[in-house]
C-alpha positions in Angstrom: 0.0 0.0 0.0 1.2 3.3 -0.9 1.9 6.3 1.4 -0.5 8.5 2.5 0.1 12.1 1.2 -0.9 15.6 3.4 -3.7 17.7 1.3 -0.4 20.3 1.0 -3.6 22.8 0.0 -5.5 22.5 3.2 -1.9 22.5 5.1 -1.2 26.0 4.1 -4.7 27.4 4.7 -5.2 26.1 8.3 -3.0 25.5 11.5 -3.7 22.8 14.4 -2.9 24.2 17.6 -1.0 22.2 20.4 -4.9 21.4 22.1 -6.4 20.1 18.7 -7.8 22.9 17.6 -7.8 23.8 14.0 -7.8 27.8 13.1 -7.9 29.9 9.7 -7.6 33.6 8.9 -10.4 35.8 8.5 -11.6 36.5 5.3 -11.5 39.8 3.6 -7.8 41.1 4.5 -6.9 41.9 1.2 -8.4 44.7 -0.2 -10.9 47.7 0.6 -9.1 48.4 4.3 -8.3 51.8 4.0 -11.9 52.8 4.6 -12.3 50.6 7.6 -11.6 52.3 11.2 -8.3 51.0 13.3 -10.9 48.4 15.2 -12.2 46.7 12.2 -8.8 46.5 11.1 -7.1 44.4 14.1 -10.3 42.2 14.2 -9.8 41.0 11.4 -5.6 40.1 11.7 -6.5 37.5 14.3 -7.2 33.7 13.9 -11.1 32.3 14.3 -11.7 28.7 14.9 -13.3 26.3 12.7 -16.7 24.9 13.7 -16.3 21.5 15.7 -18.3 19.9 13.0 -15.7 21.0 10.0 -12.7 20.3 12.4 -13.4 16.3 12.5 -13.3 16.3 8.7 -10.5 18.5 8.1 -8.2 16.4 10.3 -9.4 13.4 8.4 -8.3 15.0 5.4 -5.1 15.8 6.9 -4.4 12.5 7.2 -5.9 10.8 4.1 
């Protein structure tokens, strides 16, 4: 049997913290921040954490 390969993909969009916890960036960082206030701004540079439900599968994929 063949090894398994990492989704290389879902590897660079997510990180799995030390407790099992799988987090992603915020979505809309790229573009149309200059109108946003300082608040808005820093909210968005932090990490959110996926739903339970979407962590199972993702760390299933991780290893398939």
């Amino acid at each position: 049997m063949p090894k398994l390969k990492t989704k290389k993909a879902l590897v660079k969009k997510i990180k799995v913290t030390k407790g099992g916890k799988v987090t992603r960036r915020k979505t809309g960082q790229n573009h149309y921040n200059s109108k946003e206030n300082g608040k808005e701004g820093r909210a968005k540079k932090g990490d959110v954490r996926l739903f339970r439900s979407d962590e199972k599968n993702v760390l299933k994929a991780l290893v398939n």
